[in-house]
N, C-alpha and C positions, 0 to 999 in steps of 0.2 A: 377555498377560503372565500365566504362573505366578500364585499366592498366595505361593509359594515367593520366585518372583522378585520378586515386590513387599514381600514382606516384607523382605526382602534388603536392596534399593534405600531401605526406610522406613530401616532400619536402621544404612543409613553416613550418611545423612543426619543422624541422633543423633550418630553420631560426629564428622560435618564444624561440626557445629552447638555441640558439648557446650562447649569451649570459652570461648563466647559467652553461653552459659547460668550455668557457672559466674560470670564476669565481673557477671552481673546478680545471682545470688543475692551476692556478696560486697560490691557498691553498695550492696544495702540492709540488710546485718547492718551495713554502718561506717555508712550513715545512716539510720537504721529512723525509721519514722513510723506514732505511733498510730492505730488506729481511727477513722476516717473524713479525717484527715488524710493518707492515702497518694498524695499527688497526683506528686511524683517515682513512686510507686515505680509507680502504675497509669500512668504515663507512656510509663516502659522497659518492661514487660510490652506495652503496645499498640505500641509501636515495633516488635519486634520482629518482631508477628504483621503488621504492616501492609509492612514486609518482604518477609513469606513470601505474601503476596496476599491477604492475609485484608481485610473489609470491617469495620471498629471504627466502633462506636457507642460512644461517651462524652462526657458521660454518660450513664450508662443506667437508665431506672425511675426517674429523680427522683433520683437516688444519685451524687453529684459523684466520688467516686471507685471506681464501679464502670464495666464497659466489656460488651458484647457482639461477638465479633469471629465472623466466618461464611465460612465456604470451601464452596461450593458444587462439584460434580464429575460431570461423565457427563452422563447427558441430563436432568437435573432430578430434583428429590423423590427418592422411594430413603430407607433409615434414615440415621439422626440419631443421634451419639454426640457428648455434653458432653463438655470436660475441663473443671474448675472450678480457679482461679486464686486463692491467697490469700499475702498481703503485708503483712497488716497486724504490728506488734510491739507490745508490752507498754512500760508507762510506767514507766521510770526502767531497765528491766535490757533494752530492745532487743527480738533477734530470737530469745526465751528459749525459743517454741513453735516455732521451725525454719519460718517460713513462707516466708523467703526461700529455705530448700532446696523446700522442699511447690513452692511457686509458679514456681520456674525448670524443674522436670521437665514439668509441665504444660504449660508454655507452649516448652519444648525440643520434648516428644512432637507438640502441635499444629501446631508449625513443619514437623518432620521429616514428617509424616502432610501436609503442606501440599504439600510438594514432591515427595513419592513419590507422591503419587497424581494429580498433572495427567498426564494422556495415559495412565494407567492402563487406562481402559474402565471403571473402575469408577464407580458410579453412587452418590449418597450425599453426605452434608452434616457440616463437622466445627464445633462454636461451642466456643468458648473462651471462657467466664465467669469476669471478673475481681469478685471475690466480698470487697468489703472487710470491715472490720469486724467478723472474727469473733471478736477477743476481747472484742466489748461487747456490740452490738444483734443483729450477726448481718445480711449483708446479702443472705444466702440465704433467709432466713426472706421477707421482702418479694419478691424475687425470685420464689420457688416459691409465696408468695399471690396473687401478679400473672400468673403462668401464664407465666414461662420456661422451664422444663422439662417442661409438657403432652406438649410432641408428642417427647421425647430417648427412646430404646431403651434408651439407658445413658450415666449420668454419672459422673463418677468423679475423683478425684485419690488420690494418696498423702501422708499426714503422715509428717512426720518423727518417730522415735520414739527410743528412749534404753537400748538395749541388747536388745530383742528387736523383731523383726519377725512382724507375722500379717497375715492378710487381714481377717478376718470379726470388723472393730472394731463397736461395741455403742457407742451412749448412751442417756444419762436423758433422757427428757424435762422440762423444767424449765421452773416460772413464776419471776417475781420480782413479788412481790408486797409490796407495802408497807398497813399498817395505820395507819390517825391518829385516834389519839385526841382531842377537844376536850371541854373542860372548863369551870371555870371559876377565874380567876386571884383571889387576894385574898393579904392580907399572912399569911404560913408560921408567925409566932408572936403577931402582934394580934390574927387572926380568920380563925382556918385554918378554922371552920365555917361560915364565908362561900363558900367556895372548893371546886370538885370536882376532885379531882385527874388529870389525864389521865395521867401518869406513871405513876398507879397501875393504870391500864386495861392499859398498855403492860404492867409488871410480872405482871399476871397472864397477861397472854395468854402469854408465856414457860411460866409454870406448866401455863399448860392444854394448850398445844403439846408439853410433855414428858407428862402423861400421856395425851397423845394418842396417842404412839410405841406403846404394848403392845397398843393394838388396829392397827394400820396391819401391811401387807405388809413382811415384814424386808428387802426390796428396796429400801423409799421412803428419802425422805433428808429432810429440813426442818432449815434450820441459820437462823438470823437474827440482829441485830446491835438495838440499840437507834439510829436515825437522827437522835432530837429528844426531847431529854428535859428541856426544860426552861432556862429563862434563867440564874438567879438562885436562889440556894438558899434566900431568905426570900421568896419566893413560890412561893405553888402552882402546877404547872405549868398554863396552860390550854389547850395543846397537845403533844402527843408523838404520836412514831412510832415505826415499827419495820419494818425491810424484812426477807423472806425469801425464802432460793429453795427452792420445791419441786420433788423430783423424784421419778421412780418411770420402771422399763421402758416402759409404758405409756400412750401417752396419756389413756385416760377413764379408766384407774386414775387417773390424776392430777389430772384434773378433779373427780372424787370427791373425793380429798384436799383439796382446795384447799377445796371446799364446807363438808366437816369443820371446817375451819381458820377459814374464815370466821364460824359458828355457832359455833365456841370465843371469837371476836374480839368477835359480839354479846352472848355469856356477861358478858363480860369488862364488855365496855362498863354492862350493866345492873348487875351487881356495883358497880362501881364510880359508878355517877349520871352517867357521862357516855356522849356518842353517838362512834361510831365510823364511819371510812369506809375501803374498799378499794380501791385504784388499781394498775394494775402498774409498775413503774419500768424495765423493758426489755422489748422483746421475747420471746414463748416461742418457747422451742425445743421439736421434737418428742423422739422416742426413733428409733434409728436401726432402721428396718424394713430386716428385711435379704431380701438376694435372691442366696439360696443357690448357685442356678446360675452366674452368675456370680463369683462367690468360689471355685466351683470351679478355673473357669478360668481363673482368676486365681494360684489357689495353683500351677496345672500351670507355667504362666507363669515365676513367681517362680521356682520348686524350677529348671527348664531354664537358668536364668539365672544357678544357682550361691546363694541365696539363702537361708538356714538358717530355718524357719520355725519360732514357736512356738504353741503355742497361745493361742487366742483367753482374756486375763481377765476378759473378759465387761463391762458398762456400767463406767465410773469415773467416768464426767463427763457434761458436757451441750455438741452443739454442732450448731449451726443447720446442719448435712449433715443431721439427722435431718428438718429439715422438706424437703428435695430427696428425701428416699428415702420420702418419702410422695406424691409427685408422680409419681417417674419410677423403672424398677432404680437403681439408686445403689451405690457400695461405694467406702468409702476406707480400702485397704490400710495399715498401719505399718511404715514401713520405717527399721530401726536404721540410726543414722548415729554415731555413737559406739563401737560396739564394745563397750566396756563397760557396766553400769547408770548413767544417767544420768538425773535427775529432770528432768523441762521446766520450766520457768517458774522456771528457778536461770539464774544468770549466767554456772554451768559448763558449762547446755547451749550458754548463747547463742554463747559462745567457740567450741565443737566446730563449730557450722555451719560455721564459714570453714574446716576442717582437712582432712585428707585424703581418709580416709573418706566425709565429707559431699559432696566435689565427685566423689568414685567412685559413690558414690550416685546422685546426680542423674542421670548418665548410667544406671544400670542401671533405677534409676525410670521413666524418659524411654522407656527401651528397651520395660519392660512395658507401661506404658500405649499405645505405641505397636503392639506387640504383638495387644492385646484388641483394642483401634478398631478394627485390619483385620480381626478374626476376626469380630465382630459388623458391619463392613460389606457384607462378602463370605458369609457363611454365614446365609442367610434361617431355615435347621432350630435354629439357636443363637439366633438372636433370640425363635423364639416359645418356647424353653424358659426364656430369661430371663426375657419376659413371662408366662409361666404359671407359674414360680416367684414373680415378683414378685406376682401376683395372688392364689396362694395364700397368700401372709404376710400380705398386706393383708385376706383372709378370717378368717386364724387370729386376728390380732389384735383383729377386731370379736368376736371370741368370747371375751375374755379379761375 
């Protein structure tokens, strides 16, 4: 069989399939479930691939609603291409990050590529990563520290996005870092010189994290919130917090920051007479290392498929793909489902997922990704350009 021909055959399969897919992304926009509670929705995503012949592990890595599904083909071993699966929605406005579109193309493409390629001749392995979590902890971050992605050529999924479309997305890497002050508590107007104020620890550290910003990279990001300031307004606080997320392009750029931050936090503390302590309150995220080569082919991809691309706006946020694209190539395209500008994590996006657009979408998603996985199956000269591109980023980076 052609590549021609086989891509063909992957191809009506998206189509006989799209459908069915749709149906699944539309389940969980009307019944969305938070962040580690996606037990319906990792349910239907594993149904589907167990369907297509796939072998599902769930749970997976300790992770109740994460899954590992595996299609083996040919005469054993041969490359490895992930598709990564996400489902999880946002508390109180739903499916506002489009994950139920992102997660039904994914798991559309790994079906299609399931059935196109038994009797093929082709040789090679396709895992489908159901990936909960990622608007909190992040359940790639554990995943890619546990070695699910070691031995992948290429991982990859598509987000859903809000009025333009690019390949070659970008994050911050990010801590969340919380700060506790302890003190000492006494009565606020009897005998406030009884008493060390934790509150006031918290209050400067604010101070010294702002003039911390005119020496730092105009890239980083440090935003925080005050978490524990105190019981009762006639007493001194004798404990307070304060959580921040830091970020920066960079990983050890950011581990620096974070260092700075910390040494501003002991400042703070001896200022004030009281001691301080540092814990993180989530999971870090990496920055997403990108792997050029494939984003190439990717963009060829899209553009052949009718697909209007714009350019890359570079980091905006923080999301636990960046710790996979330090493991293995990685890339997750954006692909407009909306049409027009549309902010994410609004209630306007969450509406657009069910609409027209969005289920045209999924299938053209479905269609790419399904697209790259034969071309990185079947073309051994393209895989090792992926891997020397991806090794060169991971070079460039230690240099940064």
């Amino acid at each position: 069989m052609s590549f021609e021909e086989l891509e063909e055959r992957a191809l009506g399969f998206v189509e006989e399939m799209w459908g069915r897919a749709v149906e699944l992304s539309d389940e969980l926009a009307e019944n969305p479930e938070i962040s580690g509670e996606e037990f319906a929705a990792s349910r239907a995503h594993a149904r589907l691939l167990e369907e297509a012949g796939y072998e599902v592990e769930m749970p997976f890595m300790g992770l109740p609603t994460a899954f590992r599904g595996e299609r083996s083909f040919g005469s054993g071993g041969g490359p490895t291409v992930a598709l990564l699966v996400e489902y999880d929605a946002l508390p109180e406005i739903g499916h506002a990050c489009g994950h139920n579109v992102s997660g039904a193309m994914s798991t559309l493409a790994a079906v299609a590529l399931s059935r196109a390629l038994e009797g093929s001749g082709v040789s090679g392995r396709i895992l489908a990563f159901g990936t909960p979590a990622e608007e909190r902890d992040g359940a790639k971050v554990l995943m890619a520290e546990r070695g699910a992605f070691d031995e992948v050529d290429l991982a990859m999924m598509i987000h859903a996005s809000g009025g333009a479309s690019y390949v070659r997305y970008r994050s911050l890497a990010m801590d969340a870092i919380e700060f506790e002050f302890r003190g000492k508590a006494s009565h606020a107007a009897a005998s406030p010189w009884e008493g060390r104020n934790a509150l006031n620890g918290v209050q400067l550290l604010f101070h010294a994290i702002d003039m911390l910003r005119q020496h730092v990279r105009p890239e980083a990001r440090m935003h925080g919130i005050i978490s524990k300031g105190g019981e009762a307004p006639n007493v001194v606080p004798e404990l307070a917090a304060a959580r921040f997320y830091f970020r920066a392009p960079w990983r050890e750029y950011l581990n620096s920051l974070v260092e700075k931050a910390w040494i501003c936090a002991q400042g703070c503390a001896i200022a004030t007479f009281t001691e301080v302590e540092r814990r993180p309150f989530e999971l870090s995220f990496d920055n997403m290392l990108p792997t050029p080569r494939a984003e190439e082919v990717f963009e060829e991809i899209l553009t052949e498929l009718g697909v209007e691309l714009s350019p890359s706006p570079g980091p905006q946020g923080s999301s636990d793909v960046g710790n996979v694209s330090h493991r293995c190539p990685t890339i997750q395209p954006m692909l407009d489902i909306t049409g027009t500008p549309v902010a994410l994590h609004t209630r306007d996006f969450a509406l657009l997922t069910k609409g027209r657009l969005a289920h045209e979408r999924i299938k053209t998603g479905a269609k790419a990704l399904t697209r790259m996985a034969l071309k990185v199956l079947v073309d051994p000269r393209l895989r090792e350009e992926i891997r020397s591109s991806f090794l060169l980023s991971k070079e460039r980076e230690s240099r940064v």
